[in-house]
MARVEX-152882 format. One line per 5 residues: number of its first residue (from 1); their letters; for each residue x, y negated, z negated of C-alpha. Coordinates in nm, 2 decimals. Example, Ala and Ser with C-alpha at 12.3 -4.5 7.8 and 13.67 -1.06 7.14 Angstrom:
1> as> 1.23/0.45/-0.78; 1.37/0.11/-0.71
//
This chain:
1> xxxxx> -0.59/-1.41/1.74; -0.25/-1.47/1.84; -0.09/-1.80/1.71; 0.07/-1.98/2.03; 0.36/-2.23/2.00
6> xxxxx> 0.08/-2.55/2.06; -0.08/-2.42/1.72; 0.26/-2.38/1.55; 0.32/-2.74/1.64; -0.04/-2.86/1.51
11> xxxxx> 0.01/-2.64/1.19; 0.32/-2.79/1.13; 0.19/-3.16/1.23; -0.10/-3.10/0.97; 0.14/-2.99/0.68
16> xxxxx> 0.38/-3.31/0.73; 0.10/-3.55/0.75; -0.06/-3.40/0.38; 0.13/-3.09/0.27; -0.15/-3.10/0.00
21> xxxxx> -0.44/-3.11/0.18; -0.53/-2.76/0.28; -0.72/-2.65/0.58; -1.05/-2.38/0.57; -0.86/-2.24/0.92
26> xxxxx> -0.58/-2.25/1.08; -0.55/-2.56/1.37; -0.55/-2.41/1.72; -0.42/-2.58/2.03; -0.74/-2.73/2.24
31> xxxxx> -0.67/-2.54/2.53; -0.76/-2.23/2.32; -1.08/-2.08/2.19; -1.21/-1.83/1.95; -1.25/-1.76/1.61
36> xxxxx> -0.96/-1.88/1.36; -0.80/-1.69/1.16; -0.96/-1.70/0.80; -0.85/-1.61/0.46; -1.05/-1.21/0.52
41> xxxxx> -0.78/-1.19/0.82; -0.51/-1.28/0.61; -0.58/-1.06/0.29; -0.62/-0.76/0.53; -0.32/-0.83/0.68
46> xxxxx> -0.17/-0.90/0.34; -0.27/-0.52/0.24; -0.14/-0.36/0.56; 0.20/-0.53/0.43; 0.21/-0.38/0.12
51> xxxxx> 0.10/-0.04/0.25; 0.36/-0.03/0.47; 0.63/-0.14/0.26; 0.52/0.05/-0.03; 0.55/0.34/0.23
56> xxxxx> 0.91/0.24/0.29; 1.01/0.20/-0.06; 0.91/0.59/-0.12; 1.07/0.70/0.19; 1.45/0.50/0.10
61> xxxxx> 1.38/0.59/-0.23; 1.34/0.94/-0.21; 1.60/0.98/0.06; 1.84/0.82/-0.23; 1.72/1.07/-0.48
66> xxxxx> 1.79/1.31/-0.22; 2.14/1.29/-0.25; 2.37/1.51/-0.47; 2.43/1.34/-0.84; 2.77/1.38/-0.96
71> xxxxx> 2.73/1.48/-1.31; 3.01/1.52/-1.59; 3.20/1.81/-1.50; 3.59/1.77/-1.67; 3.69/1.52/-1.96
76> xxxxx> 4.06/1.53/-1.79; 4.25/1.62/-1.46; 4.55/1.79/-1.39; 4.53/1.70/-0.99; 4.79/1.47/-0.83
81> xxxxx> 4.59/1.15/-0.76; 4.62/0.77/-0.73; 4.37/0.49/-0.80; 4.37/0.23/-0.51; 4.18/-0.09/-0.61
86> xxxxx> 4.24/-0.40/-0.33; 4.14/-0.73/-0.49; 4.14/-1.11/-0.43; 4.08/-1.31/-0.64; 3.92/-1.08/-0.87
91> xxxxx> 4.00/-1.24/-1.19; 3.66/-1.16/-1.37; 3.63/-0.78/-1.25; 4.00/-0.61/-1.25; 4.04/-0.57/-1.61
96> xxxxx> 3.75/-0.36/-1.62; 3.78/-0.16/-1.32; 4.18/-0.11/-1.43; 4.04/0.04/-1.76; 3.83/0.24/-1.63
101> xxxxx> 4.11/0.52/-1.54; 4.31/0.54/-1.84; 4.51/0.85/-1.73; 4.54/0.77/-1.36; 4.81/0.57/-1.15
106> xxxxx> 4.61/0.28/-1.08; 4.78/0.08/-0.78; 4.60/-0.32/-0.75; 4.73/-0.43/-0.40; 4.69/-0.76/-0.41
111> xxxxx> 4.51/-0.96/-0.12; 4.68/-1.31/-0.12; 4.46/-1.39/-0.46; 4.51/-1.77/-0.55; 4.36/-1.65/-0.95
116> xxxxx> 4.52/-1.45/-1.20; 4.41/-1.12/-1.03; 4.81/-1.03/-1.04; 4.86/-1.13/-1.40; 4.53/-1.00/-1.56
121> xxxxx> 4.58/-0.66/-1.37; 4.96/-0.62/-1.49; 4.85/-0.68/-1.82; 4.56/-0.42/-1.80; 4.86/-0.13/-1.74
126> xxxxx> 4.81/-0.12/-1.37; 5.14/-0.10/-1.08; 5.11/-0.39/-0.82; 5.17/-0.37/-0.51; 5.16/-0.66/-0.23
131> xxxxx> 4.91/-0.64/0.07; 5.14/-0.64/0.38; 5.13/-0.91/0.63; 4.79/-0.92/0.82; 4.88/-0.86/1.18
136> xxxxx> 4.61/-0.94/1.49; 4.27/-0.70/1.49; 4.30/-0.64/1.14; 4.05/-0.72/0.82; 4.20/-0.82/0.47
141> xxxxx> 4.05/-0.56/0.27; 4.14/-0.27/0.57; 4.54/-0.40/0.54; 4.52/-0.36/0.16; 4.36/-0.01/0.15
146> xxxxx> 4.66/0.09/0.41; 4.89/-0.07/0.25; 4.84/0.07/-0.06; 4.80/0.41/0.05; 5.12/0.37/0.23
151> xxxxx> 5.35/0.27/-0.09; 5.21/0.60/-0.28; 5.23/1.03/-0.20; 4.97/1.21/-0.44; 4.75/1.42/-0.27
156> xxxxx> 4.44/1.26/-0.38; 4.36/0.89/-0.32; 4.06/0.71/-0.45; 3.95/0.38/-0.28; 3.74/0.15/-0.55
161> xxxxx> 3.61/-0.19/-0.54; 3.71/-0.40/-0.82; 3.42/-0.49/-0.91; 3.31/-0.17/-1.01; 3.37/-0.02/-1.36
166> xxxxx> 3.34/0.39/-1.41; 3.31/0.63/-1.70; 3.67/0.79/-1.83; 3.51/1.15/-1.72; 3.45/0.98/-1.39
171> xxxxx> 3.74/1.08/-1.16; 3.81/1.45/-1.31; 3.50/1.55/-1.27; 3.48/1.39/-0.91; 3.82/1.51/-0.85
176> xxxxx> 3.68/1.89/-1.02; 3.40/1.83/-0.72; 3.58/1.78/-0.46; 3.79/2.12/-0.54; 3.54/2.35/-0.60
181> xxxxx> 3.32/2.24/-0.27; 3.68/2.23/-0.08; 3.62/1.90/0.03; 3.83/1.65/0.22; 3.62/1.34/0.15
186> xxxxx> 3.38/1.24/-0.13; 3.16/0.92/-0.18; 3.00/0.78/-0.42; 2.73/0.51/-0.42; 2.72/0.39/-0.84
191> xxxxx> 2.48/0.21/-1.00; 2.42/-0.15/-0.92; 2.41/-0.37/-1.23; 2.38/-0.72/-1.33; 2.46/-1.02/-1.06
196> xxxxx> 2.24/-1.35/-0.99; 1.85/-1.33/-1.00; 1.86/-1.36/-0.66; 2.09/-1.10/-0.60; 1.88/-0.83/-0.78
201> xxxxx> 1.60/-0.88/-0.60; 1.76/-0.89/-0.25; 2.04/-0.61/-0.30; 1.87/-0.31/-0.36; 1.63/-0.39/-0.08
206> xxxxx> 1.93/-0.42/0.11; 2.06/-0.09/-0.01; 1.71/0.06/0.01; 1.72/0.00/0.33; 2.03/0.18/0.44
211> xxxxx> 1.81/0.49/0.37; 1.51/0.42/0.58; 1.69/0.57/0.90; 1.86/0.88/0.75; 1.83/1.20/0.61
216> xxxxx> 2.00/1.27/0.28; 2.00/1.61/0.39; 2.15/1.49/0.74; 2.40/1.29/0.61; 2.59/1.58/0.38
221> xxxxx> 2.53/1.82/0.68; 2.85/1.92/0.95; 2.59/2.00/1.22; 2.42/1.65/1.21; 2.55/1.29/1.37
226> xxxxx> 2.47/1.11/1.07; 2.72/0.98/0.85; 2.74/0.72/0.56; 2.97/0.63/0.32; 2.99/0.34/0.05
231> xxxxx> 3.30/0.19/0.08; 3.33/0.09/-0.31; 3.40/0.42/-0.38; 3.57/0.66/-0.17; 3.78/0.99/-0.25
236> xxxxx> 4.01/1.13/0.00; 4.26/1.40/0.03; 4.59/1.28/0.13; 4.58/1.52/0.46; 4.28/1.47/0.58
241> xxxxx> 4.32/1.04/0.52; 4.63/1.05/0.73; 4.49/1.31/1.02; 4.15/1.05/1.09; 4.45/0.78/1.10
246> xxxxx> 4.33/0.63/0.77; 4.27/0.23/0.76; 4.47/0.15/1.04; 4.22/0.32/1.29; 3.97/0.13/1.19
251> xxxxx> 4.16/-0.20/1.12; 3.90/-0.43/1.28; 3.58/-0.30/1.15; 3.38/-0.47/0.95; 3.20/-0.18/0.81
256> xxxxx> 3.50/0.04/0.77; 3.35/0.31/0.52; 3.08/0.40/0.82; 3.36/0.38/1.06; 3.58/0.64/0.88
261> xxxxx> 3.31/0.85/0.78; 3.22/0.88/1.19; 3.58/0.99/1.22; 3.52/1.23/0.94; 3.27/1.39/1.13
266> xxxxx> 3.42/1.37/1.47; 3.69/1.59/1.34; 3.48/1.82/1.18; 3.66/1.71/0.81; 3.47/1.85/0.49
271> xxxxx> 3.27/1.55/0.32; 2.99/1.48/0.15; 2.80/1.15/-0.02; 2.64/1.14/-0.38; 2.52/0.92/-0.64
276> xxxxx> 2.60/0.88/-0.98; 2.44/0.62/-1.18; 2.52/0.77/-1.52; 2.95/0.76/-1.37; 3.00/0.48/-1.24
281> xxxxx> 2.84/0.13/-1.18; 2.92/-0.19/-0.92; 2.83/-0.52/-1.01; 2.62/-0.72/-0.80; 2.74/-1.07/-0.65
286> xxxxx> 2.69/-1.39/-0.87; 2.78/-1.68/-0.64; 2.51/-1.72/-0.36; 2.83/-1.72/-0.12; 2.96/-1.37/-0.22
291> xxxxx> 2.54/-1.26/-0.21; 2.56/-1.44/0.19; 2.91/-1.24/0.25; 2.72/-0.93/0.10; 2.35/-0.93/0.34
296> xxxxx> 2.58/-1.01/0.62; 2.79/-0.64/0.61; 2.43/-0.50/0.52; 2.34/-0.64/0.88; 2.62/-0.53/1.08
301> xxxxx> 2.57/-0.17/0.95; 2.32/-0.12/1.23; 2.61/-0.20/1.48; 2.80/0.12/1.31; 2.48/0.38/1.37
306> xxxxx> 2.37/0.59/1.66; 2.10/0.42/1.82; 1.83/0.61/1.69; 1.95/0.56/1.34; 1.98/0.15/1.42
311> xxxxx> 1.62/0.16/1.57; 1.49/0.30/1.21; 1.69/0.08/1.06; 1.59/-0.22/1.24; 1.20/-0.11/1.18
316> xxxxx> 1.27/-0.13/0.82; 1.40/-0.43/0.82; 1.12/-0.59/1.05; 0.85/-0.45/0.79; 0.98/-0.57/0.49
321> xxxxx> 1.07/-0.92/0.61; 0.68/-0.96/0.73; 0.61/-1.03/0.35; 0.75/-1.34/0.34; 0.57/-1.52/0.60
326> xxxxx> 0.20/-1.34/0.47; 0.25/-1.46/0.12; 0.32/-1.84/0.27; -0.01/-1.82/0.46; -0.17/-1.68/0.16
331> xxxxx> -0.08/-1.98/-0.05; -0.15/-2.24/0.19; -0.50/-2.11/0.24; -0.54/-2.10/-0.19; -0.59/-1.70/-0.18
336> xxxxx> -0.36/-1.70/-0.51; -0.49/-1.39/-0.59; -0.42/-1.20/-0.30; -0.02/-1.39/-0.28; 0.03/-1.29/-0.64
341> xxxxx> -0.04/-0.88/-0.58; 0.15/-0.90/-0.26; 0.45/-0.99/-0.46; 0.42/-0.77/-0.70; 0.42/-0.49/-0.49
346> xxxx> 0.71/-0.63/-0.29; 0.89/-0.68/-0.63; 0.83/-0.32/-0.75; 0.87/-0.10/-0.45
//
């Protein structure tokens, strides 16, 4: 049976008057008849649920797994290349990141931070440069990658995140990539570590799910319309940066590593995304507003994808949100049982 708003109401009306005092079914409006649900209808539906996300868990997962892993190739680099790392108020991550290129320019542009990103980075060895003044249709962290690449000339630029922290053999053997596949963009998507509780359990659903509409194979192929990048980690050449028009084309976007990796393939530019959890790792958010900031760009990928792409994605995300509301029901009617091994599986796919 289909619950109808009149039932929602009684349902609810029943939990306020004794939240403790649970029902054998469910209250139905009067106007209604039939059977009501019962705890078999809910346990059955509690297995479909974890079918079906245990289904999407191996799909993501093994779409991630698809991808190329960038393994140590070079201990040191001869290429010309810059470090770009845009930060505000990163006071807890820069040292780290700074440190994490010890024979590279490293160039923190500095987004307006009211901390002692500037000081702590300047200590660390790294040049600072000053975000430029945001004009109208553009994003903070867009001006900063623009601006930085605009105050340096080496052929090579890599974009990171500040809060991510990579192995010394990292870039050179990134950079050692990139030149033996003749590439003219690389990214990487690194190992997510640490963060709130909360965050570890959300995230890497979140990022699981960015694989539930593609193709790894798809993705890394010039023939295909799929694209995705990870914007904490991106490797351009110089060239091929300034011909897609760089940051300043995509100035607005919220999502601006799927943005440039659409240009990438619109121009027929080399590229290709990999992982490399052993290289390079990305801490997770620790506030429950950076976590909020963090599901919301996860959202507005599926603004950035072909249609198709956004209808997988959307399916996805439809599936695994159903396991919320299941393991509620499955509570309130005292099936603890079946509540507890829905949650494991949620927890471990």
């Amino acid at each position: 049976m289909i619950l109808s708003f009149p039932a929602v109401g009684l349902l609810l009306a029943h939990m306020a008057a004794d939240p403790f005092d649970f029902p054998d079914t469910l209250p139905v409006a009067p106007q209604e008849t039939g059977a009501a649900i019962g705890p078999e209808v809910l346990i059955s539906l509690a297995l479909l649920c974890g079918l079906l996300i245990v289904l999407l868990g191996w799909w993501s997962r093994r779409q991630y797994l698809a991808l190329p892993e960038l393994s140590p190739l070079a201990e040191r680099t001869s290429e010309d290349h810059v470090v770009i790392i845009p930060a505000r108020d990163e006071a807890p991550n820069i040292v780290h990141a700074v440190a994490s290129f010890p024979d590279s320019l490293v160039c923190v542009v500095d987004d307006d931070s009211a901390d002692r990103t500037v000081e702590l980075a300047a200590a660390a060895g790294a040049r600072l440069l000053q975000a430029g003044p945001l004009a109208p249709g553009w994003l903070g962290k867009n001006n900063a990658c623009w601006s930085g690449a605009q105050g340096t000339q080496s052929k090579w630029i890599l974009f990171a995140d500040a809060d991510t922290v990579y192995d010394p053999r990292f870039l050179p053997s990134l950079l050692e990539y990139a030149q033996a596949n003749s590439l003219q963009a690389v990214s990487i998507f690194p190992k997510p570590v640490g963060g709130s509780p909360l965050a570890r359990l959300l995230l890497p659903c979140a990022s699981g799910l960015s694989f539930t509409g593609v193709s790894a194979a798809a993705i890394n192929s010039a023939r295909s319309r799929q694209s995705l990048q990870n914007g904490q980690c991106l490797l351009f050449q110089r060239s091929g940066y300034e011909f897609i028009g760089g940051h300043r084309r995509v100035c607005g976007s919220v999502t601006p590593d799927l943005a440039l990796a659409g240009l990438l393939h619109i121009h027929r530019l080399t590229c290709r995304t990999l992982r490399s959890e052993s290289l390079a790792s990305a801490r997770q958010y620790d506030s429950r507003a950076g976590l909020w900031s963090g599901l919301q760009r996860f959202g507005c990928r599926f603004l950035a994808v072909p249609p198709g792409v956004g209808l997988r994605l959307a399916l996805g995300w439809s599936i695994q949100a159903t396991w919320l509301p299941v393991l509620i029901a499955l509570l309130y009617f005292g099936c603890y049982w079946g509540a507890v091994l829905l949650y494991a599986v949620v927890v471990l796919a």
